[in-house]
C-alpha positions as CSV (number, residue, x, y, z in Angstrom):
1,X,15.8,21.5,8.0
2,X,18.6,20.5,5.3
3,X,15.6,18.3,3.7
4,X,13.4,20.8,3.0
5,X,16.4,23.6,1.9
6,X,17.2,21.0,-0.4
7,X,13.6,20.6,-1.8
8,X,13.5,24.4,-1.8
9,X,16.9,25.0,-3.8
10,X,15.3,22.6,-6.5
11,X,12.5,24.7,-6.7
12,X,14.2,27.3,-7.3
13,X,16.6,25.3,-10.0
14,X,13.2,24.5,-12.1
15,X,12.5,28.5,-11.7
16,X,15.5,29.4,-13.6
17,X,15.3,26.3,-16.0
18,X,12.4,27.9,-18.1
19,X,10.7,31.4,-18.1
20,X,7.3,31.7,-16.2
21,X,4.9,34.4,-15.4
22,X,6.8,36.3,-12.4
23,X,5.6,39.6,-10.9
24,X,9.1,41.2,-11.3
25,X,8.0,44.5,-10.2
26,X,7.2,43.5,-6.9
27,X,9.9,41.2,-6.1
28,X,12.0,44.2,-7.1
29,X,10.4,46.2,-4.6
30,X,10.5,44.0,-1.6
31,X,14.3,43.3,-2.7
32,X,13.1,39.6,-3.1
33,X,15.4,37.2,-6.0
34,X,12.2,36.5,-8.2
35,X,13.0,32.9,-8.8
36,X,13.8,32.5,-5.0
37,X,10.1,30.0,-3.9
38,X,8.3,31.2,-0.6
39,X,7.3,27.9,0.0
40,X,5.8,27.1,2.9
41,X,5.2,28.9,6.4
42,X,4.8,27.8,9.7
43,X,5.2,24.5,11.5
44,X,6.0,21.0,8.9
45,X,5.0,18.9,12.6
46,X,1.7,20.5,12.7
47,X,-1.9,18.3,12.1
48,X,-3.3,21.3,10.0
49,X,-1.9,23.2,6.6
50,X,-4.4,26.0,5.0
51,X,-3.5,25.8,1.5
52,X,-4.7,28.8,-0.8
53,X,-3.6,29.8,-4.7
54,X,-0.3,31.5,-4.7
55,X,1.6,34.8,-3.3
56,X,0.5,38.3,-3.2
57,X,2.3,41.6,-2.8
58,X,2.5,41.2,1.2
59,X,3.4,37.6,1.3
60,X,6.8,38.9,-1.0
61,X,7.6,41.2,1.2
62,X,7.4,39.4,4.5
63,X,8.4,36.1,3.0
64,X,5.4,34.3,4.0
65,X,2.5,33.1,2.4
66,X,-0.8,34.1,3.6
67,X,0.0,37.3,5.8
68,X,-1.9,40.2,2.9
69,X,-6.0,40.9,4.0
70,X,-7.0,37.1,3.1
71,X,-4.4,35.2,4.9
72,X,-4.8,37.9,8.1
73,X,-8.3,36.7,8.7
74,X,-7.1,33.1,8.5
75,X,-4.5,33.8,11.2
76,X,-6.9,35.8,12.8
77,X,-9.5,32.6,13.3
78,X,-6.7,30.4,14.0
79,X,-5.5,33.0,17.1
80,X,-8.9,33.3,18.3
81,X,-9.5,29.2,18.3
82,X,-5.9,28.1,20.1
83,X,-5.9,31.4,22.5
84,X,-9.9,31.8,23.1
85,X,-8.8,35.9,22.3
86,X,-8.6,38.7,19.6
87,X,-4.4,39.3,18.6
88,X,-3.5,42.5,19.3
89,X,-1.4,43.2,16.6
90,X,-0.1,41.1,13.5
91,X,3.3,40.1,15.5
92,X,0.7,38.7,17.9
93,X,-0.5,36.7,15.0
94,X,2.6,34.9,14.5
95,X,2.1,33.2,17.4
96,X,-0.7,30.7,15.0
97,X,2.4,29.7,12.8
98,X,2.8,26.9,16.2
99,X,0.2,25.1,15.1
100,X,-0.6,25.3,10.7
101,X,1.5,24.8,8.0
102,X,0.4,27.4,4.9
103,X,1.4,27.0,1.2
104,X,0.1,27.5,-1.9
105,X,-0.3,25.7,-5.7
106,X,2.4,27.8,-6.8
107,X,5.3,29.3,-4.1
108,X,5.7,32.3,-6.5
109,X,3.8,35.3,-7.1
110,X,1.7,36.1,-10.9
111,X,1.6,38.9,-12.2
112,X,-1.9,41.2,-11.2
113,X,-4.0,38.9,-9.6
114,X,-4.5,36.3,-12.2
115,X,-4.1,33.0,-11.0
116,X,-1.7,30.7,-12.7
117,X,-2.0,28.8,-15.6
118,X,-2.5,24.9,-15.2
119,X,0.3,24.3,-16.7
120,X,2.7,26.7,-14.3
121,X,0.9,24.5,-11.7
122,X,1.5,21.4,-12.9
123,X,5.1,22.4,-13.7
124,X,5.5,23.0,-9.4
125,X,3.1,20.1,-8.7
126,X,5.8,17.7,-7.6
127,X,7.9,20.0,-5.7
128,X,4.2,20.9,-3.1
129,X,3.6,17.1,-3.4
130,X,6.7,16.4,-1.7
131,X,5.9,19.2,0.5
132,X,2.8,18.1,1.7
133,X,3.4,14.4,1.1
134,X,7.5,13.8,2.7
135,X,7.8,16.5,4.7
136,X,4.7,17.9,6.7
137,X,3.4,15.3,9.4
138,X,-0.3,16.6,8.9
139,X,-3.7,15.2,8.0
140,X,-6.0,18.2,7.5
141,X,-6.1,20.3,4.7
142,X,-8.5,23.6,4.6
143,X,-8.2,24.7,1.1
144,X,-9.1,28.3,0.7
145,X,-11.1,29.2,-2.7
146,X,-11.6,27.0,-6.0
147,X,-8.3,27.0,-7.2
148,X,-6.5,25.8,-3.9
149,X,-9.6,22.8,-3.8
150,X,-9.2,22.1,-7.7
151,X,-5.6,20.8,-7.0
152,X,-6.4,17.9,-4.7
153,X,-8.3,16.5,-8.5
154,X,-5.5,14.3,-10.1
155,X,-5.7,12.5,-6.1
156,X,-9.5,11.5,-5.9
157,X,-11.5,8.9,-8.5
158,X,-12.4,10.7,-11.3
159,X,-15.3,13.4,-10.9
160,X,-14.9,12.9,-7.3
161,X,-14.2,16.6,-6.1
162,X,-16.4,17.4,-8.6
163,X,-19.5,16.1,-7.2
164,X,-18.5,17.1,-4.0
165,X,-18.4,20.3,-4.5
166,X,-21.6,20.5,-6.3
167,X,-22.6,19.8,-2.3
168,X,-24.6,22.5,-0.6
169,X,-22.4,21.2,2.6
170,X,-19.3,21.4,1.0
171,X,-18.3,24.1,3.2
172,X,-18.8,21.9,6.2
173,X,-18.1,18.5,5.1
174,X,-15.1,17.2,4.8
175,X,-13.4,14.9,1.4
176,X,-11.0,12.4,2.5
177,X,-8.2,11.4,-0.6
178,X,-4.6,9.9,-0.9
179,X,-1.6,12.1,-1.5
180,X,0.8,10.8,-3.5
181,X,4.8,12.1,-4.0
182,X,8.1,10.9,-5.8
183,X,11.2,12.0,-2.9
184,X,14.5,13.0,-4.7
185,X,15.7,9.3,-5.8
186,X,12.5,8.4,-7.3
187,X,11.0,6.7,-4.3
188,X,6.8,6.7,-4.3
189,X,5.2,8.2,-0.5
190,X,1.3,8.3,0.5
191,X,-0.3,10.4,3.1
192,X,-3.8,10.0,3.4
193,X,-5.6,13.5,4.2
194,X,-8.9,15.2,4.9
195,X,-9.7,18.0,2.7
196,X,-11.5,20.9,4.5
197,X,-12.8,23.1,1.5
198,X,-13.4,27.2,2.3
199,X,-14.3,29.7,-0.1
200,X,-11.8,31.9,-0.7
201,X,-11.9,35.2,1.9
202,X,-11.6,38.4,-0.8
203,X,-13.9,40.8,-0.2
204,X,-14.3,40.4,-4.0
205,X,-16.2,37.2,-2.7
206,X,-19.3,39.0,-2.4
207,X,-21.0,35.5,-1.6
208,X,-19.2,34.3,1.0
209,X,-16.8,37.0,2.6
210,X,-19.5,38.2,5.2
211,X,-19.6,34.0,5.8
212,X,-15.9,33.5,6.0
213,X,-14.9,33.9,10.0
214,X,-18.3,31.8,11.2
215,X,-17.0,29.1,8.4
216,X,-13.7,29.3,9.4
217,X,-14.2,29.3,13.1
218,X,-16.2,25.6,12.8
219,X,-13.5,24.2,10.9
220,X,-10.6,25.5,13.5
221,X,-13.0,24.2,16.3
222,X,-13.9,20.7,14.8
223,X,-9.9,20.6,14.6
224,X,-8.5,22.0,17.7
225,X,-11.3,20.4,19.8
């Protein structure tokens, strides 16, 4: 665990180094240090990570990403995949956090619900590289929504992703891609993945939300076969 403290405290070093768009307010109110990351939760040893778009108001106040309405369905599927039941409650639900790693583009929280700007997500780019790339042991990536798929761009041949999700299987085919990360002295790391693109479950997705647990629940079973 020292590792990945240390990759955290750097995170939290470029935080301070220049302003960004923070949701002070609710930081405030969950007596959370703003520029302190919520990185990652879960297991780094697992085979699957869900990756979505960044922190909400319940992921700062339980220190967790993915526990508000979206992530709860996500936790929900996984529960109902490893343990072949419903959870009971949402301390049953922690029982998922065996088996997934979760993070997000950006381990801080935007102000509203506007997504970050490309550049805030290129400025923590390295930092969930290294993540994803030196420290999880996984191979499976389920991206949740647009922004969370977008990402994985710079690490495919140009126009790749693109195409692919131009698909009408893109929510049940799968993209494989290269991960690439620098470690702390400069050394380059691969992981080769397979990203598992979702559309992101917000009942503001009037699309796909009804969709979401049936989409969900193939991925998880393809997976945890």
């Amino acid at each position: 665990m020292l590792e990945i403290q240390t990759l955290i405290d750097e995170i939290q070093e470029e935080a301070k180094r220049a302003e960004f768009p923070l949701d002070e307010p609710i930081y405030q109110k969950a007596g959370a240090e703003p520029t302190q990351p919520i990185l990652y939760g879960g297991n780094l040893q697992s085979q699957l990570c869900v990756f979505g778009r960044d922190l909400g108001k319940d992921e700062v106040a339980m220190g967790q990403p993915l526990y508000g309405a979206a992530g709860s369905l996500v936790r929900k599927g996984l529960y109902r995949t490893l343990f072949n039941t419903e959870a009971g409650d949402k301390t049953e639900l922690e029982k998922v956090l065996d088996q997934v790693l979760l993070t997000n583009t950006v381990p801080y929280k935007p102000p509203g619900n506007k997504a970050y700007s490309t550049a805030v997500k290129q400025r923590f780019r390295p930092y969930i590289e290294r993540l994803l790339v030196c420290h999880w042991q996984g191979d499976r990536i389920i991206t949740l929504g647009n922004d969370a798929f977008d990402w994985f761009t710079p690490y495919a041949p140009k126009g790749t992703l693109k195409e692919f999700f131009q698909r009408g299987d893109r929510y049940s085919s799968s993209q494989p891609l290269t991960l690439s990360a620098k470690d702390s002295q400069g050394n380059l790391h691969q992981r080769p993945i397979t990203l598992l693109p979702l559309p992101h479950p917000s009942p503001l997705n009037q699309r796909y939300y009804a969709q979401f647990p049936q989409l969900l629940q193939q991925r998880l079973s393809d997976i945890f076969q």
